[in-house]
C-alpha positions as CSV (number, residue, x, y, z in Angstrom):
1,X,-60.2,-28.4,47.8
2,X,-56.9,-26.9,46.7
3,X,-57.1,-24.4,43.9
4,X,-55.2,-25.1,40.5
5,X,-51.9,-23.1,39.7
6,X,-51.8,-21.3,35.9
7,X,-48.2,-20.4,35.7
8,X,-48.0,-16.6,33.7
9,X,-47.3,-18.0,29.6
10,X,-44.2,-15.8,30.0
11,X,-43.1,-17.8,32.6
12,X,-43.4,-21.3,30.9
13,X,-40.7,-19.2,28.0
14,X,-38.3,-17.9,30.4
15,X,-36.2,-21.6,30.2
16,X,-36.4,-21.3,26.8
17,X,-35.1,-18.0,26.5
18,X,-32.6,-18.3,29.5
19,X,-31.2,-21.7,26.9
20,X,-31.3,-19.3,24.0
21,X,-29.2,-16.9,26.2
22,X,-26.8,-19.2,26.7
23,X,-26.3,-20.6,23.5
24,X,-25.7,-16.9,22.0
25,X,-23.1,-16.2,24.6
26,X,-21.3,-19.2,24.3
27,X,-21.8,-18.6,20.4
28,X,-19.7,-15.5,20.7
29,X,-16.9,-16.8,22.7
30,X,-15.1,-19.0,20.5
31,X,-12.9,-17.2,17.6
32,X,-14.2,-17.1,13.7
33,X,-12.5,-20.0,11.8
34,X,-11.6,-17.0,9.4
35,X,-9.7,-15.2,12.8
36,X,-7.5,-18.3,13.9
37,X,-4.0,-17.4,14.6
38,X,-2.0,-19.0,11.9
39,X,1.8,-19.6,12.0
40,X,4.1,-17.4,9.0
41,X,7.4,-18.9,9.3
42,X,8.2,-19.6,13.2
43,X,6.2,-16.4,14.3
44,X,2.1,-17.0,15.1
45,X,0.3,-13.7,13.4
46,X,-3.1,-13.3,15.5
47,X,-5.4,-10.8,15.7
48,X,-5.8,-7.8,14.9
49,X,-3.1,-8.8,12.2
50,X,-3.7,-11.3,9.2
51,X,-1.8,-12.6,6.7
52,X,-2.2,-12.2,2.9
53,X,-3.1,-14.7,0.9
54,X,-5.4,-15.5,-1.5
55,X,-8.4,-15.2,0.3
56,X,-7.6,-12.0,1.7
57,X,-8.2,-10.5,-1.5
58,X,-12.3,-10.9,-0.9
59,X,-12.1,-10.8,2.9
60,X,-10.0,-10.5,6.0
61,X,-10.6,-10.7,9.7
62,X,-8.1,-8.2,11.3
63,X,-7.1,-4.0,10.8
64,X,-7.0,-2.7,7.6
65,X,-3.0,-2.3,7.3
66,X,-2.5,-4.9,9.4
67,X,-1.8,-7.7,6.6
68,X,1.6,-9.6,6.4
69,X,3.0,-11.6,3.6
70,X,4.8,-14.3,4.2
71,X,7.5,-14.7,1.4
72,X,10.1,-17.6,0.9
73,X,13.6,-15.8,2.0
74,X,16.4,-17.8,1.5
75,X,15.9,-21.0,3.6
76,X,13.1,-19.8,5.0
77,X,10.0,-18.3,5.4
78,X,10.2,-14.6,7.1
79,X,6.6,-12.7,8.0
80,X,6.3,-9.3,6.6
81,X,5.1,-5.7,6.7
82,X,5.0,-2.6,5.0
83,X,4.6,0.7,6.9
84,X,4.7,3.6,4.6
85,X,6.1,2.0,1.7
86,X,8.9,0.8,4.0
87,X,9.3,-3.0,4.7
88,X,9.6,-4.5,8.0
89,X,10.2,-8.1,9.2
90,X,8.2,-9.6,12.0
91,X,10.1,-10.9,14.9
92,X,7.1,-11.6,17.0
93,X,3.6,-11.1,17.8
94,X,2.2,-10.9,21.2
95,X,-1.4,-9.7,23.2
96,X,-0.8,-6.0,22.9
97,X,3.0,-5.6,21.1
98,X,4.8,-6.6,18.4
99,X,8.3,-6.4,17.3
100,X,9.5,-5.4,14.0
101,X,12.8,-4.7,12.6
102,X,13.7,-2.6,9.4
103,X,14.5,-4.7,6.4
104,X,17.6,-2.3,5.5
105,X,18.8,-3.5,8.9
106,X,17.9,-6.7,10.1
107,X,20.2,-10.0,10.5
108,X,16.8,-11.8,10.6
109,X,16.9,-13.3,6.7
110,X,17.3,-17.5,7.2
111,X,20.6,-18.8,6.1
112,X,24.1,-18.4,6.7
113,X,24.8,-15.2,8.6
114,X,25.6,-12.3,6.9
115,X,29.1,-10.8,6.5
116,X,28.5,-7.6,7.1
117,X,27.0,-7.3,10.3
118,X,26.6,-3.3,9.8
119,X,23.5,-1.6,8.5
120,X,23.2,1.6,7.8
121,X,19.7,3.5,8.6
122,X,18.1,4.7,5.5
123,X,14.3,6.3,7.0
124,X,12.7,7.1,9.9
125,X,9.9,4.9,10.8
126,X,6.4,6.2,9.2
127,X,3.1,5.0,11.0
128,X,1.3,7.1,9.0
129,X,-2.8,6.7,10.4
130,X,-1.9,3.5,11.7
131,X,-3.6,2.8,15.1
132,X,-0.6,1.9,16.1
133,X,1.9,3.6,18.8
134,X,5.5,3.2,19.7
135,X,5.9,1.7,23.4
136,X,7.3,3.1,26.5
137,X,10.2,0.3,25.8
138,X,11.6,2.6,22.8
139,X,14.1,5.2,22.5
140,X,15.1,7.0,19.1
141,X,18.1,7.0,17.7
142,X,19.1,10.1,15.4
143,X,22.4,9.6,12.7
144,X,24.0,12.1,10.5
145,X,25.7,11.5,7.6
146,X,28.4,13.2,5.7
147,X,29.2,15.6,8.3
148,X,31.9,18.0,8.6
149,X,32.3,17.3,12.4
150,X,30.1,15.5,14.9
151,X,28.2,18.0,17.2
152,X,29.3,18.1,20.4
153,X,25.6,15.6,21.4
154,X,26.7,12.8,19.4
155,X,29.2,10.1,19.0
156,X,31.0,9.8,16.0
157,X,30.1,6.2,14.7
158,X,33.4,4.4,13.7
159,X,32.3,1.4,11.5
160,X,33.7,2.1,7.5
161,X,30.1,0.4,6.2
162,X,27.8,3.9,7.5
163,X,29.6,5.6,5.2
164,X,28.8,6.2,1.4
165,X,31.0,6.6,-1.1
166,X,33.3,10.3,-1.0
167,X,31.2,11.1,2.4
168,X,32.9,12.5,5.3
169,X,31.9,11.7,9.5
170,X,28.8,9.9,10.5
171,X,27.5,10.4,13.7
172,X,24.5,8.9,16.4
173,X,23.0,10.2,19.4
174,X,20.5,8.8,22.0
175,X,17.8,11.2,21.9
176,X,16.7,11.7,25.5
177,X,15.6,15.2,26.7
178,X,18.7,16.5,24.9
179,X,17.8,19.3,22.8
180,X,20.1,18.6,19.4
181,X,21.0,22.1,18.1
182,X,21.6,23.0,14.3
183,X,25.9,23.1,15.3
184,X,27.1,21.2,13.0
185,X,27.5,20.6,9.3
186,X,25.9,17.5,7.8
187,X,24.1,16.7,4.4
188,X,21.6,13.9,5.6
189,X,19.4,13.3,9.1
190,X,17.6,10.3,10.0
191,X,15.8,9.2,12.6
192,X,14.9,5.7,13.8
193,X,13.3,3.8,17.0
194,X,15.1,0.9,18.8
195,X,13.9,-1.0,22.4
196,X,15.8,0.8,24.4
197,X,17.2,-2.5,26.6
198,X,19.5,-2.9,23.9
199,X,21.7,0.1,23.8
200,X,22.3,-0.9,27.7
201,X,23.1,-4.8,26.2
202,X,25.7,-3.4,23.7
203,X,26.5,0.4,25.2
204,X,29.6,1.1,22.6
205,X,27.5,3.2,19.7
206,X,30.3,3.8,17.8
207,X,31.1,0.0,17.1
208,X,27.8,-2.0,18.5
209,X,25.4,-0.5,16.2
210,X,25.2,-3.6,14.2
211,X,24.1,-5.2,17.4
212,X,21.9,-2.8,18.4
213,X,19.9,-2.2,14.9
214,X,18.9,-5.4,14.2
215,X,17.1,-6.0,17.3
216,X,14.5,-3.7,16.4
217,X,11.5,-1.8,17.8
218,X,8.2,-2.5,19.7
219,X,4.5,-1.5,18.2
220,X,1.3,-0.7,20.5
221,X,-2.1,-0.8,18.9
222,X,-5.1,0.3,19.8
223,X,-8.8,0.1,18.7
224,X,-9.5,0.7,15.1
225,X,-12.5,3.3,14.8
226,X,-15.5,1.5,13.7
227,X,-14.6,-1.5,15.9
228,X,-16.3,-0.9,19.0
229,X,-18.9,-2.6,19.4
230,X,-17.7,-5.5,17.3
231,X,-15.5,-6.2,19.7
232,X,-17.1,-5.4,22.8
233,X,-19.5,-8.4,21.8
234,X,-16.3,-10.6,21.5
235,X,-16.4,-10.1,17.8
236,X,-13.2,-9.5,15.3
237,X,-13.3,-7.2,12.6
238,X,-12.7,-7.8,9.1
239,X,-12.9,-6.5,5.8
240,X,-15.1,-7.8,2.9
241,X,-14.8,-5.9,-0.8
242,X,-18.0,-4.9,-1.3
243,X,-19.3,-5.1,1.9
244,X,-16.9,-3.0,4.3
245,X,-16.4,-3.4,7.6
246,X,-17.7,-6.2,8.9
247,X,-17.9,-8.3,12.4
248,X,-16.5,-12.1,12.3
249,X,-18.2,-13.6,15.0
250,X,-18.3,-17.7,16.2
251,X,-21.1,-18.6,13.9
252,X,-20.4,-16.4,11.3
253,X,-20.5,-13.1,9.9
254,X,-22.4,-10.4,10.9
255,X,-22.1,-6.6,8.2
256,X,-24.4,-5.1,11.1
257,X,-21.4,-4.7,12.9
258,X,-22.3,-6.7,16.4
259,X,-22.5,-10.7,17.3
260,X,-25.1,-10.5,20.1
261,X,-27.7,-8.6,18.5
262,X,-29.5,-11.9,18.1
263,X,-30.1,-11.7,21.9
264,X,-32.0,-8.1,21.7
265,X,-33.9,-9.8,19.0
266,X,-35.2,-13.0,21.1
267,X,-36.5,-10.8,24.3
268,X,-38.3,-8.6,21.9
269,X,-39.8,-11.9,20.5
270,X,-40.8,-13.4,23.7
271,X,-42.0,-10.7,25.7
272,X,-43.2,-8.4,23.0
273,X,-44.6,-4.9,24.5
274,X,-44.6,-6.6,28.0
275,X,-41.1,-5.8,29.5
């Protein structure tokens, strides 16, 4: 007579928890309802940026820093941000850059296009603690004003509009690995970061740099500190006001910081003091 089979209890749970598995990892792949890209203007902000609005006054799912605002401008809507206590306008967002260009400089305002197509830089570009890095596609760009003579590094910029009123030369220089020594006399020194591409597209500094400005500069970013394992369980940070930092994961939020911690808590469940 054949003997009966007793399958091991654990054994008659391990479809349930392989199911439960399942379910939690497919939980965490799709993105928060408060993380979906969402379109300012013609430009898509996604993650880790987020646009301010009213509810981002409670919560937000992105970087702290990151927010845009998305203002009416002329005949248009135009996405922007403000990096230390200078604004920016966002041209576009993409999986690991985006493009900005400074709002002193930039032809990007809707309407009719502007007369004067020649902006004069007014501050360097402060990231302050930002995680967020210039790219490899960048070069800076140094101008002085009101000079006496242009040093012998620089090109003397002839458009009238880079001068102020009563001030003298104004000068730019590519800043490569050329070391710019103290020969000159000027009463102002700024300097600013364009994609490099476009000095090649309009090479002529000393008339093209109303061209050139406008186009802007690219932006890196990389993990904010207290994100890791948020997002390496396919979570998105956020901010809540009296919470923190939190984690927005597919089924909600978690404050603990992680979206598969329920996984960790289901084996301990099932197989107790036994694995």
């Amino acid at each position: 007579m054949t003997g009966l089979f007793y399958p091991h209890p654990h054994s008659l749970l391990l479809p349930i928890f392989f199911i439960a598995l399942h379910a939690a990892a497919q939980s965490s792949n799709p993105i928060s309802p408060h993380c979906l890209p969402r379109y300012c203007g013609d430009v898509l902000i996604s993650y880790p940026f987020w646009i301010i609005d009213t509810e981002s006054t409670t919560q937000y799912c992105g970087y702290e820093g990151f927010g845009i605002n998305c203002p009416a401008i002329g005949d248009g809507i135009l996405p922007e941000i403000t990096l230390g206590g200078d604004l920016y306008y966002v041209r576009w967002i993409n999986q690991d850059s985006i493009l900005l260009s400074d709002s002193n400089v930039s032809l990007a305002v809707p309407g009719p296009p502007k007369p004067n197509h020649c902006p004069r830089v007014r501050h360097g570009i402060n990231l302050q603690t930002l995680p967020l890095n210039f790219t490899t596609s960048n070069t800076n760009l140094s101008f002085h004003f009101n000079c006496t003579r242009c040093p012998s590094f620089a090109t003397e910029i002839q458009m009238p509009c880079f001068f102020e009123r009563n001030e003298r030369k104004a000068c730019v220089h590519v800043m490569n690995t050329i070391t710019e020594e103290a020969e000159y006399s000027c009463t102002e020194k700024v300097v600013t970061t364009v994609v490099h591409a476009h000095i090649n597209e309009f090479p002529n500094l000393s008339m093209q740099l109303g061209d050139i400005l406008p186009k802007g500069f690219e932006l890196e970013w990389s993990r904010m500190d207290g994100c890791e394992k948020c997002e390496e369980s396919d979570g998105r940070c956020g901010w809540h006001n009296t919470t923190g930092l939190i984690c927005f994961c597919s089924d909600g939020m978690n404050s603990r910081g992680e979206c598969k911690v329920i996984v960790c808590l289901l084996i301990s469940t099932v197989f107790g003091d036994h694995i």
